[in-house]
LOKE-500582 format. One record per residue: x, y, z of N, C-alpha, C in turn; residue in one letter. Coordinates in steps of 0.2 Angstrom, whole numbers, padded with zeros to 4 digits, always signed. Layout:
XYZXYZXYZA;...
This chain:
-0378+0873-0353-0377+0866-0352-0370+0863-0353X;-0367+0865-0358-0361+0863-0357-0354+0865-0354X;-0357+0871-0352-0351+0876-0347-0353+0871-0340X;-0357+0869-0337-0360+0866-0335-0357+0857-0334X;-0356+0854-0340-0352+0848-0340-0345+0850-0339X;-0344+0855-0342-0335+0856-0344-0332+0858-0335X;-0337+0862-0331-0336+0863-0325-0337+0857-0321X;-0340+0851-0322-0340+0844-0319-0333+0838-0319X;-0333+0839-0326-0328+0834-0328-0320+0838-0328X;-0319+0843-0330-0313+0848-0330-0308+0847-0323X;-0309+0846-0320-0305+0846-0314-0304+0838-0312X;-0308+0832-0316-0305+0827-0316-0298+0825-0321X;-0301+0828-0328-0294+0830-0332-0289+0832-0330X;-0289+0836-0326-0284+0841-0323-0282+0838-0320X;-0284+0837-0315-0278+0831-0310-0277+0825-0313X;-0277+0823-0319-0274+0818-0322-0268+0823-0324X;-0268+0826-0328-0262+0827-0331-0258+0830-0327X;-0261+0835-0322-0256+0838-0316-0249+0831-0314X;-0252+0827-0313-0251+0819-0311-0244+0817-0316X;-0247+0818-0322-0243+0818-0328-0237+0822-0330X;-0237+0827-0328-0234+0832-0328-0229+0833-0322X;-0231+0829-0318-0227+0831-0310-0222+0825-0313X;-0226+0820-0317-0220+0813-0317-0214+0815-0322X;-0215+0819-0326-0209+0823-0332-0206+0826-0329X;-0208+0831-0323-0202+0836-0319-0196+0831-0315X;-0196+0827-0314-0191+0822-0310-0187+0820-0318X;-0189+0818-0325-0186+0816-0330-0191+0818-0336X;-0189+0824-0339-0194+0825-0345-0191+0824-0350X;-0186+0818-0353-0185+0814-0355-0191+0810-0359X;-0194+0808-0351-0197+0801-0352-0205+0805-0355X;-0206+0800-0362-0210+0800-0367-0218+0803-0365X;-0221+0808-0367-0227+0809-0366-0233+0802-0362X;-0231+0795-0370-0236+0792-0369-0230+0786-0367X;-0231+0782-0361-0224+0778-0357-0226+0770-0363X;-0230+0767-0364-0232+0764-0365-0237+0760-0370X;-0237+0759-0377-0243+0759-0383-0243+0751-0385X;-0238+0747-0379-0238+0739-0382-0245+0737-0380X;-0251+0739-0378-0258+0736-0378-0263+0741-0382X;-0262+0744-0388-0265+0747-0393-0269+0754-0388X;-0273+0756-0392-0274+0763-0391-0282+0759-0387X;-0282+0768-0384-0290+0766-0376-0296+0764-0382X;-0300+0759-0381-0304+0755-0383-0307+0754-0378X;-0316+0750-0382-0321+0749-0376-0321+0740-0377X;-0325+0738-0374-0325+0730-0374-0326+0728-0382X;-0329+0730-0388-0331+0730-0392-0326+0729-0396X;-0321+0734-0393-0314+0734-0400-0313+0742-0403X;-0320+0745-0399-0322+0752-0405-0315+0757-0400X;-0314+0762-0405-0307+0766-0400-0311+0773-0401X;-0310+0775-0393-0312+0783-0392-0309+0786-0397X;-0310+0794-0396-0308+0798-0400-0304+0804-0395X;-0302+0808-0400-0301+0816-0400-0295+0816-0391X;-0298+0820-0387-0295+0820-0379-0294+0815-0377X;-0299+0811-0378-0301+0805-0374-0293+0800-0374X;-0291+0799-0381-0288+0796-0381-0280+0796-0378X;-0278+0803-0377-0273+0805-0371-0275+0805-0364X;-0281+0804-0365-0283+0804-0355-0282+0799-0353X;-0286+0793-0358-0285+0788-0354-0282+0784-0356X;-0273+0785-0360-0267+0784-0360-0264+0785-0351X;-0264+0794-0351-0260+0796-0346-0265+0789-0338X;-0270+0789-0340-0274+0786-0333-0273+0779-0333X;-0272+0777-0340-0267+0769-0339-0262+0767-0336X;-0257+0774-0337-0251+0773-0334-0251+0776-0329X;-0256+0782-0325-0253+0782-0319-0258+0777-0315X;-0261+0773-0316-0264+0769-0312-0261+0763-0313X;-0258+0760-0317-0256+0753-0319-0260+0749-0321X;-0265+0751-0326-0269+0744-0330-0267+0744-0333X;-0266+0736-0332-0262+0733-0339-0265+0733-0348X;-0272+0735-0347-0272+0736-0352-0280+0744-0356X;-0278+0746-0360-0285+0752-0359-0291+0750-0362X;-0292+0744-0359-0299+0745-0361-0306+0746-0355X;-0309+0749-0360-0314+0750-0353-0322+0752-0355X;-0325+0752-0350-0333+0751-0352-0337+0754-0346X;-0342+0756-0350-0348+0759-0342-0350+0753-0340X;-0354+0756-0335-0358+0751-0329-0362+0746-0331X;-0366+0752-0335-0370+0746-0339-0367+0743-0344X;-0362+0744-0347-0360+0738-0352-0357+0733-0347X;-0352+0734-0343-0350+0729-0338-0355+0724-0336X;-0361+0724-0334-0367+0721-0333-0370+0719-0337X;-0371+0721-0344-0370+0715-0350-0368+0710-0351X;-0361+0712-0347-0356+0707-0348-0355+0702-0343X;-0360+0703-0340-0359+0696-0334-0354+0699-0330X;-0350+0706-0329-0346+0706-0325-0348+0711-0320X;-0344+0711-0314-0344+0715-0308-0339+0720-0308X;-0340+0729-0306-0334+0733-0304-0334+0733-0296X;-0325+0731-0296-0326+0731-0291-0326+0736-0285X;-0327+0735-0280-0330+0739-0273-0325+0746-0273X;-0327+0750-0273-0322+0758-0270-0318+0758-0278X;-0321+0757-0285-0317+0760-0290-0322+0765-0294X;-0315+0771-0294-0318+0778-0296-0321+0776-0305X;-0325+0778-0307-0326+0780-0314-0320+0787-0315X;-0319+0786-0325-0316+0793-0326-0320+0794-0332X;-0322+0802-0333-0326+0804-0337-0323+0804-0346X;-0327+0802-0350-0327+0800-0357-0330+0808-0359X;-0330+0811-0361-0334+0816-0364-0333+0817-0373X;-0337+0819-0376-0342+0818-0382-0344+0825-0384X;-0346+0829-0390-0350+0833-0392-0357+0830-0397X;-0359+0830-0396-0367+0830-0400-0369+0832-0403X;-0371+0834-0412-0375+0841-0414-0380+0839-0414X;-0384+0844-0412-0392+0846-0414-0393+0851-0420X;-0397+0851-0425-0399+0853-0430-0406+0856-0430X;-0407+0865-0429-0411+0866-0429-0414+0875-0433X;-0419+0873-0436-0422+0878-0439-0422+0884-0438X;-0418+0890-0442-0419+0895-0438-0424+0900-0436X;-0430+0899-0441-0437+0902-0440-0439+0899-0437X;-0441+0891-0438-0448+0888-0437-0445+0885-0431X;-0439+0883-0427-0434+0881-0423-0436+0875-0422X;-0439+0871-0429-0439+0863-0428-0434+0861-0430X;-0432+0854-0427-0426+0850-0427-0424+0844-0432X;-0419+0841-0437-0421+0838-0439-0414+0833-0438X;-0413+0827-0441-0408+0825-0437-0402+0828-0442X;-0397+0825-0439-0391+0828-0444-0388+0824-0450X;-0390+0821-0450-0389+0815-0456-0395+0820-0461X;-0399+0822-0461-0405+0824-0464-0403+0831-0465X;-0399+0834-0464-0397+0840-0462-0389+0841-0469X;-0387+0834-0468-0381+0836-0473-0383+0834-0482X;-0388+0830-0481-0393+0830-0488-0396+0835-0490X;-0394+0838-0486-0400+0844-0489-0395+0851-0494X;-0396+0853-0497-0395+0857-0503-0389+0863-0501X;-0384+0864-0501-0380+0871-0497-0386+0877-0496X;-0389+0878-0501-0393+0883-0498-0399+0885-0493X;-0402+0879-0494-0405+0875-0489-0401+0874-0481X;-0395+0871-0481-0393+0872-0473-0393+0878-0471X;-0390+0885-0476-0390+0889-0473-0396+0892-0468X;-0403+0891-0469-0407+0891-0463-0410+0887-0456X;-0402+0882-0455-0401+0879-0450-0397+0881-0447X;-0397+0880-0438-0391+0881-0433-0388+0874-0432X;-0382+0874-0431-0379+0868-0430-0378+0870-0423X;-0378+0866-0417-0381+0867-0410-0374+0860-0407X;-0369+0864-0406-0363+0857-0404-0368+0858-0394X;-0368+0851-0392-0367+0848-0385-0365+0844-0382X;-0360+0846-0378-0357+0842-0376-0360+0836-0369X;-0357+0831-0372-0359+0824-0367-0355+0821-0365X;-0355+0816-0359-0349+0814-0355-0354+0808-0350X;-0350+0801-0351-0350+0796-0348-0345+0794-0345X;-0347+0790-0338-0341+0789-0335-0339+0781-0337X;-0333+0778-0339-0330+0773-0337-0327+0770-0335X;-0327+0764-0333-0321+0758-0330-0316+0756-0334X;-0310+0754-0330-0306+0752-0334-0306+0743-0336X;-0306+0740-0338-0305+0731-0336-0302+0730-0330X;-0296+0732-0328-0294+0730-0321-0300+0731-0314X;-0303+0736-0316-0307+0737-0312-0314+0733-0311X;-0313+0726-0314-0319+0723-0316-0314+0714-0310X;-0321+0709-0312-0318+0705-0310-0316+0698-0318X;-0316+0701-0323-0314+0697-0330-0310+0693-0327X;-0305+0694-0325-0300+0689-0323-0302+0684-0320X;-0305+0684-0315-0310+0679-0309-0314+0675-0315X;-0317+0678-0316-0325+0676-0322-0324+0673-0329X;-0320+0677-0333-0316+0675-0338-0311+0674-0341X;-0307+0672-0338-0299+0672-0338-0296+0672-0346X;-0299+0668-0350-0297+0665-0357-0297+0672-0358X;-0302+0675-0360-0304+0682-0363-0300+0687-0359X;-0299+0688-0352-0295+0694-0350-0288+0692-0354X;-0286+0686-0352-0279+0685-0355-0277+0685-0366X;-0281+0687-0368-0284+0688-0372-0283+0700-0375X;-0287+0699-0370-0288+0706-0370-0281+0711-0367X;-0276+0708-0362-0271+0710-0359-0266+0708-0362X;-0266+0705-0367-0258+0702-0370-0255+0709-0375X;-0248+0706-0376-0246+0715-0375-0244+0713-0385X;-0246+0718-0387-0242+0717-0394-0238+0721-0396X;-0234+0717-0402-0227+0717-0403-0227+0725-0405X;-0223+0730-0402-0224+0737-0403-0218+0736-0411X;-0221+0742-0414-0216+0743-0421-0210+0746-0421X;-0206+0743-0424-0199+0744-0424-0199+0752-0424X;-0198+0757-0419-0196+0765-0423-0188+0764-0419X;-0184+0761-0421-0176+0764-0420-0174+0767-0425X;-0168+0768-0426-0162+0771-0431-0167+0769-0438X;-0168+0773-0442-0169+0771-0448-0178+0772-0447X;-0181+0775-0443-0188+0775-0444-0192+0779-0450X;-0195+0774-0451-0201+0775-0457-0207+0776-0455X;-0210+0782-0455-0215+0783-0455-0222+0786-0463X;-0224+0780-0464-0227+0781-0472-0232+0788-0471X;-0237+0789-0468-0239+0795-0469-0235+0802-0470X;-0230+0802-0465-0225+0808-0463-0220+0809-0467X;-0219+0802-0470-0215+0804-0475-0218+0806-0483X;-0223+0804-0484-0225+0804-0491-0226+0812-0491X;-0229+0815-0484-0231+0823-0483-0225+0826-0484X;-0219+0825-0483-0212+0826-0484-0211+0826-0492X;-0210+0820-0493-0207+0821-0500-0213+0823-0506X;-0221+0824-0504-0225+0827-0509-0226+0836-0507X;-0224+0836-0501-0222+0842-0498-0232+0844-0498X;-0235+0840-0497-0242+0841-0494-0245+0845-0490X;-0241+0846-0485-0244+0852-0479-0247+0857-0481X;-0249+0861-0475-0254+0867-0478-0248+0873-0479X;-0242+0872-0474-0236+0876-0478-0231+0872-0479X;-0225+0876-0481-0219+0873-0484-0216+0871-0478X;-0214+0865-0479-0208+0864-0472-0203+0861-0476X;-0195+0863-0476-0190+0866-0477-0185+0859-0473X;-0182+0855-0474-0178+0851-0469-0167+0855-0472X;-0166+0857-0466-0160+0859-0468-0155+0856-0464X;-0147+0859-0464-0144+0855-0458-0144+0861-0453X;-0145+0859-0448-0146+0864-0441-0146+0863-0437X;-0148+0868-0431-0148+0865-0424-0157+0866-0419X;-0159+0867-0426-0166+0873-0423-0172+0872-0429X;-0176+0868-0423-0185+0869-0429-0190+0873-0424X;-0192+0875-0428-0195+0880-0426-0201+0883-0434X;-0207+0886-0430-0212+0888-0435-0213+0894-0435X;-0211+0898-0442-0213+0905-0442-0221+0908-0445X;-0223+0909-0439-0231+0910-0444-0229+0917-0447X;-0226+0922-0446-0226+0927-0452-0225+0925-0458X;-0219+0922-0460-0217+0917-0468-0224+0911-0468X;-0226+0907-0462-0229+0902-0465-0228+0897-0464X;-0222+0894-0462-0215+0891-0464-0212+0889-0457X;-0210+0880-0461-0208+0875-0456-0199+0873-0456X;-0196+0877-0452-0188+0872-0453-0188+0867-0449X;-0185+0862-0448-0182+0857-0446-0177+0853-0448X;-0171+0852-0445-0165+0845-0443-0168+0842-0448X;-0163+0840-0452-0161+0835-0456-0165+0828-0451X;-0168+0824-0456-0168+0816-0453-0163+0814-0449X;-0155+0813-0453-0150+0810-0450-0147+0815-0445X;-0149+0820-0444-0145+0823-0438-0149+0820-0429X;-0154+0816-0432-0156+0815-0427-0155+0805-0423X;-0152+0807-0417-0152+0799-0414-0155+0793-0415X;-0161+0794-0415-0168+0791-0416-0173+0794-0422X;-0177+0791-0424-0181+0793-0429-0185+0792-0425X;-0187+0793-0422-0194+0796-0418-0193+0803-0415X;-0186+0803-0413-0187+0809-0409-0187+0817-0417X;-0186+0811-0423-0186+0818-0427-0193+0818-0430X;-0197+0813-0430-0204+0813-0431-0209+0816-0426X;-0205+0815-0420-0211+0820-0415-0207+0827-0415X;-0201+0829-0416-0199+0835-0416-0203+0838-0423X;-0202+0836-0429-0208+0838-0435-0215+0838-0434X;-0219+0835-0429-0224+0836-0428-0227+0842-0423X;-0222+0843-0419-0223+0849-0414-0223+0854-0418X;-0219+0856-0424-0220+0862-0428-0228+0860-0433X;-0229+0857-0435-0232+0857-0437-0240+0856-0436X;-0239+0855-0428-0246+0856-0425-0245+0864-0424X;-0241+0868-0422-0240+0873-0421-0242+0879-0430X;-0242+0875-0434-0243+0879-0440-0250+0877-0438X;-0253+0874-0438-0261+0872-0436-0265+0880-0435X;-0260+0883-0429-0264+0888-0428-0263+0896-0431X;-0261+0896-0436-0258+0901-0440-0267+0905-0443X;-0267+0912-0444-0272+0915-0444-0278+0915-0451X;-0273+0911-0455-0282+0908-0458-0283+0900-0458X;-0279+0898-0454-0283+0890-0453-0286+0889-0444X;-0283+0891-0439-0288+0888-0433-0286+0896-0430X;-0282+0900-0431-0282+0905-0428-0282+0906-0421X;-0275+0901-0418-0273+0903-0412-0267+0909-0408X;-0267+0913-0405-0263+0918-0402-0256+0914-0401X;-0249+0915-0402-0243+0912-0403-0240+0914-0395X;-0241+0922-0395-0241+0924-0388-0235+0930-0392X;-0235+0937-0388-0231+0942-0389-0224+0942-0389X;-0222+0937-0385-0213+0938-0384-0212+0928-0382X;-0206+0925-0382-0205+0921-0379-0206+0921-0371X;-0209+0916-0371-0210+0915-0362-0215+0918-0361X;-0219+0921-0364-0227+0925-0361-0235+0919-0361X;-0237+0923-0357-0244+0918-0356-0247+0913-0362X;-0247+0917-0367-0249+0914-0374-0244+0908-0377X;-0238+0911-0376-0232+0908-0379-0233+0901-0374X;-0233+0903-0367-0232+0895-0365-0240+0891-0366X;-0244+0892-0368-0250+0889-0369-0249+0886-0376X;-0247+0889-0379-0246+0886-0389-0242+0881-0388X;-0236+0883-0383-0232+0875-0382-0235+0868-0380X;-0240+0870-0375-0243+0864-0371-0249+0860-0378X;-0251+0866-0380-0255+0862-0385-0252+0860-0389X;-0245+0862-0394-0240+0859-0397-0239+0852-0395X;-0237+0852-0390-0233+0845-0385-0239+0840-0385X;-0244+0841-0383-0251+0838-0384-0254+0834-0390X;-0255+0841-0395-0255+0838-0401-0251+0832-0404X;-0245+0834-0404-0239+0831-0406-0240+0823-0402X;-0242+0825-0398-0241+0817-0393-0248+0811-0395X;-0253+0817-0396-0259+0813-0399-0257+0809-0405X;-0255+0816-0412-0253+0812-0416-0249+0807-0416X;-0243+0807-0412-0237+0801-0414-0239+0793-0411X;-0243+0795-0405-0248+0788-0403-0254+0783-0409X;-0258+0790-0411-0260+0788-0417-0258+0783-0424X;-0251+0786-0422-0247+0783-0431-0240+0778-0427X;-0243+0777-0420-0238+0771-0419-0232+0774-0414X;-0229+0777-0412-0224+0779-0408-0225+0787-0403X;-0220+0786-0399-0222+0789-0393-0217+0798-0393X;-0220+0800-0392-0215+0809-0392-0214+0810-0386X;-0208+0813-0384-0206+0817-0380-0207+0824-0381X;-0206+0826-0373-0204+0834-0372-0200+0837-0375X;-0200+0843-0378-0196+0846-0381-0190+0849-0376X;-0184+0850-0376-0181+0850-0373-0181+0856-0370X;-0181+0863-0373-0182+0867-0370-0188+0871-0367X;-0194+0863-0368-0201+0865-0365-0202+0863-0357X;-0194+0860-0355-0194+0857-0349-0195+0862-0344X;-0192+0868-0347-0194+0874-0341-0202+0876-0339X;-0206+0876-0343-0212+0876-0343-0218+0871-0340X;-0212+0864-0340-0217+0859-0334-0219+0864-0328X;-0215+0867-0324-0218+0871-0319-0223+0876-0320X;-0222+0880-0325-0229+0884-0327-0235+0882-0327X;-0234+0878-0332-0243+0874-0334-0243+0871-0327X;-0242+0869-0323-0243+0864-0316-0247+0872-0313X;-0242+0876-0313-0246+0880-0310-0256+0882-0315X;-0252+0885-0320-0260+0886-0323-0265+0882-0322X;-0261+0874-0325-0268+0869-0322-0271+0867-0315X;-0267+0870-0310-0269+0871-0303-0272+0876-0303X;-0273+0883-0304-0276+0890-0304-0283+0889-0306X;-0283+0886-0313-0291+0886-0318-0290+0878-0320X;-0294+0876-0319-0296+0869-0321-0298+0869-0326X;-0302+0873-0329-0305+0876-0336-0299+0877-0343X;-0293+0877-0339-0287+0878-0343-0285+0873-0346X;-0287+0866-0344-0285+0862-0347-0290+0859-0353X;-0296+0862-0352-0302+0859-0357-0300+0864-0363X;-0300+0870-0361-0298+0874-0368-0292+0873-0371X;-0286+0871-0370-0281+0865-0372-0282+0858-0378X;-0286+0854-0373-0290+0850-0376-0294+0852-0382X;-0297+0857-0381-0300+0860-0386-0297+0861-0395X;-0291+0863-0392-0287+0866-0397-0284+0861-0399X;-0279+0857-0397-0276+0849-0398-0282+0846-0401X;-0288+0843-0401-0292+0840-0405-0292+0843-0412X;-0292+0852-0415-0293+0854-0420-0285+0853-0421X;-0281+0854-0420-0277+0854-0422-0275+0848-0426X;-0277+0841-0421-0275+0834-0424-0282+0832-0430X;-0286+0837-0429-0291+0834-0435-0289+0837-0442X;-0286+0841-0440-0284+0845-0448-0278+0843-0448X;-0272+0840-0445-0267+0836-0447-0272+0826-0450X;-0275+0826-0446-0279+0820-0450-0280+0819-0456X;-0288+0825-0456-0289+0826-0462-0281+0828-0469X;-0278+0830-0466-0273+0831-0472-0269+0825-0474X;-0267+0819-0467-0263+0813-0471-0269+0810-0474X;-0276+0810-0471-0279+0804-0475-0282+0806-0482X;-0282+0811-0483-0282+0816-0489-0278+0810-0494X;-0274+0810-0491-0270+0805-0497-0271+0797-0499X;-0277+0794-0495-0280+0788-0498-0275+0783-0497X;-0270+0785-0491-0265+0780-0489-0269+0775-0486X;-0267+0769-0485-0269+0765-0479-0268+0765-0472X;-0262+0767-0472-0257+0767-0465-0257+0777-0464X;-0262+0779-0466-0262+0785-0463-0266+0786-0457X;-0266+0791-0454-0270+0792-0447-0278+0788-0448X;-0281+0785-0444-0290+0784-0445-0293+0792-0445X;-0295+0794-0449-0301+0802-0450-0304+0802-0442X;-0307+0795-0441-0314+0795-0436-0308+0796-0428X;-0300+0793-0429-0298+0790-0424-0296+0799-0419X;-0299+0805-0422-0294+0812-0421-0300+0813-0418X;
């Protein structure tokens, strides 16, 4: 069933970012996410997707030009008194589900009812992930503006994005920094070079002030430190044999990925790593070869940003990542 969805929706993913990817080859400069003065993808409610979702339909706001990302099914639209209009495509939303099921007797019980129950006791349950997927509309693609003008203009007003120039303060990333919190040591010296050694463990990067912008040294620290993410006893991803090999360029993309989830998440936008500009062509090619290559990306990017989640919210900040928002 769910190889099944993944093979449905995977190839509309894929030419999103293909999309996205081709717009960085002409200037991979230009920020992962172009655009965050209308908050993160949300449904009519106010409620915000999660995990992939919420890079997808970034990238599908910007390359379509909705002014704003919010968006709802058919049936919610119809709730709302509102019409989608004639010849506009849905994009897929997709979801995991658990099911909770007995391993003898194979009855099912819900999962709320499942985490009450005693450590020893789940051990004779299967936790059964499935995946679900809904298609969406975006607002532009509705007639709100005809129907309800107050409320579109409402929903489409752009808010004041947060100051990250010279001198950026990021309260989650920095408290991680100066409580040195991470799952490993990250080391800030003067240099020219960050980079993550999974054999040490261990995260160098650039001094703050050596950098132009404070953002581009908060997404430069994040790229290493989604990359510690996959080190062999926490999510256990392949780094890749040599620089430049199949593995090697796939760590990056999910690097770059992660990195770009989390910096939207906590307010500011990442760019490409400068020397990941070679590899726009690679991945363009992979995600033209296997469509599938992008969901398994996704894949990793979700855990990777969960367990940077759970780590700043660990700290009972306010202004840390939302737990639910990864």
């Amino acid at each position: 069933m769910n190889q099944t969805i993944i093979d449905t929706i995977a190839p509309r993913l894929t030419e999103l970012v293909i999309k996205k990817i081709e717009m960085l080859t002409g200037d991979w400069q230009k920020p992962w996410i172009a655009d965050m003065t209308h908050g993160l993808p949300r449904n009519l409610r106010g409620t915000p997707y999660r995990a992939g979702n919420v890079l997808m339909l970034l990238f599908l706001s910007e390359i379509m030009g909705y002014r704003t990302p919010v968006f709802m099914t058919f049936r919610q639209a119809k709730e709302e008194g509102l019409n989608i209009r004639k010849g506009s495509d849905a994009f897929p939303v997709y979801f995991w589900k658990m099911y909770v099921r007995h391993k003898e007797t194979r009855k099912k019980i819900e999962l709320a009812e499942y985490y009450r129950l005693p450590k020893e006791q789940q051990k004779h349950y299967d936790l059964i992930p499935v995946m679900r997927y809904y298609p969406v509309f975006n607002l532009g693609q509705t007639d709100m503006q005809e129907q309800q003008p107050e409320r579109y203009a409402r929903l489409t007003a752009k808010t004041e994005p947060k100051n990250y120039s010279d001198g950026l303060t990021c309260g989650p990333l920095d408290r991680m920094l100066e409580r040195q919190s991470w799952l490993c040591p990250i080391r800030l010296e003067y240099g020219d070079r960050a980079f993550y050694s999974p054999s040490l463990d261990r995260i160098v990067c650039p001094e703050k002030r050596q950098f132009p912008e404070g953002a581009a040294f908060w997404s430069t620290l994040l790229h290493e430190v989604a990359h510690s993410t996959g080190h062999l006893e926490r999510l256990n991803r392949s780094f890749g044999a040599c620089y430049g090999d199949a593995d090697y360029m796939r760590e990056e993309l999910v690097a770059e990925l992660s990195a770009a989830l989390c910096g939207a998440l906590l307010g500011f936008a990442t760019t490409p790593r400068e020397e990941n500009a070679a590899y726009l062509k690679g991945w363009l090619e992979e995600l033209n070869r296997e469509p599938t290559y992008l969901f398994d990306i996704l894949t990793d990017v979700n855990r990777a940003v969960r367990m940077i989640s759970e780590r700043l919210t660990g700290e009972d900040e306010p202004d840390a990542i939302p737990a639910e928002a990864a």
